[in-house]
N, C-alpha and C positions, 0 to 999 in steps of 0.2 A: 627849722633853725635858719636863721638870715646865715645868707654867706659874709666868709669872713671879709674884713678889712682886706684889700689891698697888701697893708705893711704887716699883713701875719700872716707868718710863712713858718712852714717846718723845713730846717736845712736839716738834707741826712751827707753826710762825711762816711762813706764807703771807699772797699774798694772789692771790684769785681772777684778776686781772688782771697775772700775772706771770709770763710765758711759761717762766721757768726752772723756776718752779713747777711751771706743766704739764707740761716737761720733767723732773720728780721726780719725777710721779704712778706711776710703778713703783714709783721706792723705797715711796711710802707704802702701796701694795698690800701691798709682799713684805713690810713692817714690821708693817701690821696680824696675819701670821700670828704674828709673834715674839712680840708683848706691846703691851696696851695705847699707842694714839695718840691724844693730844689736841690738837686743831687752834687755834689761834690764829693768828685775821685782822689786819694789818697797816694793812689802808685805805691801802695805795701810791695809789690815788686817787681817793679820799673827799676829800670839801671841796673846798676851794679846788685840791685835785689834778685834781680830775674832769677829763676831758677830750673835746669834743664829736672828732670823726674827722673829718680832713682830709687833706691830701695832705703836711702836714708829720709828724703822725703816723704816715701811714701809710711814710714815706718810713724814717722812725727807726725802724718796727719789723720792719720783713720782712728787712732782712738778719742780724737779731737770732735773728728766728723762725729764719729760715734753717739757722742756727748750730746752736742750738739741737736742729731737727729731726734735722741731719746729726750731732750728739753722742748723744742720745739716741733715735734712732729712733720719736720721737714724729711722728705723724701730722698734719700741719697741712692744713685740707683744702682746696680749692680754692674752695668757699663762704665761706670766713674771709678767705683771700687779696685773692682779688677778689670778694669780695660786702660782708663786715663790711667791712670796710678802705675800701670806696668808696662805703660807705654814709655823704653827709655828713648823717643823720637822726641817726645813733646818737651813744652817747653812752657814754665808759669813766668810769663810776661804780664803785667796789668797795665803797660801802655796801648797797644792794642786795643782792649775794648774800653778802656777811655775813653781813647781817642773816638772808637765805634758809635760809643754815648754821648758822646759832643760832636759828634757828624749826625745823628740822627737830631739832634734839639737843636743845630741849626737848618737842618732841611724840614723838617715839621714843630717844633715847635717842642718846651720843656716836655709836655704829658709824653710826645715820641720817645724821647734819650731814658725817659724812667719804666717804659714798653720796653726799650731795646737792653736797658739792664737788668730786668728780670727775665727777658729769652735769652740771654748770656747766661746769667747763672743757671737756668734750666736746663741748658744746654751741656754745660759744666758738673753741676754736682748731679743731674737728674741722667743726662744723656752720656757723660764721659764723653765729650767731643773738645777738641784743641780752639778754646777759645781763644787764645795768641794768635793765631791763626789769621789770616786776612782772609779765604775760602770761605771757614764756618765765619766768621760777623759778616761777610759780605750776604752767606747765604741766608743768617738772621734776618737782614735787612731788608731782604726781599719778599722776606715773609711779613715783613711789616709793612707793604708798600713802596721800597723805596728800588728803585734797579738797580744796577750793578753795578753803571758807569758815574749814575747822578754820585752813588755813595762812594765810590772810589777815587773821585774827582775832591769830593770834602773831606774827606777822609783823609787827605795828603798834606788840604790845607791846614784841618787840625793840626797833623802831626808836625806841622812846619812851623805852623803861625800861635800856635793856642795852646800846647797839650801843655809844655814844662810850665809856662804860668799859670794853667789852673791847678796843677797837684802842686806848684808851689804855695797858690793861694788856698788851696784846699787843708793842707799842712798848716798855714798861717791862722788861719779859723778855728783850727781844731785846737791848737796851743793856744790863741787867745781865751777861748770857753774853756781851757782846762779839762779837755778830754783827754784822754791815754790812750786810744785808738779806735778802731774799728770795731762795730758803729757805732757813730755817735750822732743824736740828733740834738738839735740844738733850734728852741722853740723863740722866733721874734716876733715880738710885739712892739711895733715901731723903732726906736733905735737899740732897742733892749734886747739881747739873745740871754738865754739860759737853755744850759748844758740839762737835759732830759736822763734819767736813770732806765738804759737798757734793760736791764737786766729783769726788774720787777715784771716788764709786760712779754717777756718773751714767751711765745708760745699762748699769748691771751689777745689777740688782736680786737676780740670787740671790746673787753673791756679797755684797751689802751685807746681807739673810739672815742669811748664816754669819755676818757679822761682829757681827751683833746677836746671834746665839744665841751666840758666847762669850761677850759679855757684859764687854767688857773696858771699849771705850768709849774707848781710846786707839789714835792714830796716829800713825802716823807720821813724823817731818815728813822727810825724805827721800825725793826722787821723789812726792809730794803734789801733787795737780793745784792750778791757782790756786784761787779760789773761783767760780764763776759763779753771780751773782746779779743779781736788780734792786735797787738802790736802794730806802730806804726811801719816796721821795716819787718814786719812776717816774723822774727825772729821768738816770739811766744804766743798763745791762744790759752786763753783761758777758761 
């Protein structure tokens, strides 16, 4: 297969902290082989979303994960379960590793910041480690080539210069295509975006593949799965 054009791109509207997300993390593997991805952070809970971890939290999200895990075969690990989850230290921030994800795609480049969003969530639903945290993303980072100082130096400037206008414009994208939240990919063919149906390929990443190397970019609404996502502001998962 020729590679793609230039102007076709898969935008994925994530955010770090949104378990159906991590539950997509194949699709966005098997997609990076097809054509260009550009990631855009959502801040489901950034600011006033943020959320310290308690037993109401934790109560709302493990039968979500659940779900989740048992649709997609994603690995939820026992350290996240009962470690992060009962941890009332921590803290669900998604400015942070945002910001972490656009410290990294400015020091190496887009393919780094979508490395450095799939070692967050691995880190998160896999390891149960405090991705808020500036430690664990700084110690991602490092795993990914980058040091300590290079990445804590961009890292500041994100948070200073970049982070609120990209979840602003990240927000702006998702309401222009008519999404309803996390994740949503949304396929451009030159000035043309259309909003992609999650739901159908979760948990089928070659076949979601093929469906991107035809290149068509239309589905079907017959036998269409619902959408499974999180809300923009954390406050429902479906």
């Amino acid at each position: 297969m020729s590679a793609p054009a230039p102007t076709q791109v898969l935008h994925y509207i994530h955010d770090p902290l949104c378990g159906w997300c991590y539950g997509a993390a194949p699709l966005v593997a098997a997609a990076r082989e097809v054509l260009p991805v550009q990631a855009h952070g959502g801040g489901m809970m950034a600011g006033r979303n943020r959320r310290p971890v308690d037993a109401a939290l934790r109560d709302y999200v493990m039968p979500h994960d659940r779900r989740i895990a048992q649709i997609t075969g994603q690995v939820f690990g026992d350290n996240y379960f009962n470690g992060l989850l009962a941890d009332t230290g921590a803290v669900f921030d998604s400015a942070p590793p945002i910001a972490a994800i656009l410290a990294m795609q400015a020091l190496k480049g887009a393919d780094a910041g979508l490395d450095m969003l799939a070692a967050i969530q691995r880190a998160h639903y896999r390891d149960g480690r405090r991705i808020s945290d500036e430690a664990t993303l700084s110690a991602l980072a490092l795993q990914l080539g980058v040091g300590e100082e290079d990445f804590a130096r961009v890292m500041r400037l994100v948070e200073a210069e970049e982070l609120t206008n990209h979840i602003e414009a990240s927000r702006a994208l998702l309401n222009h295509v008519g999404g309803r939240g996390f994740p949503t990919f949304v396929l451009q063919r030159g000035d043309a975006l259309e909003a992609l149906d999650t739901g159908t390929w979760l948990g089928r990443p070659e076949q979601w593949a093929a469906f991107l190397r035809q290149e068509t970019g239309a589905m079907a609404s017959a036998g269409a799965s619902p959408p499974a996502l999180c809300d923009i502001d954390g406050g429902n998962c479906n």
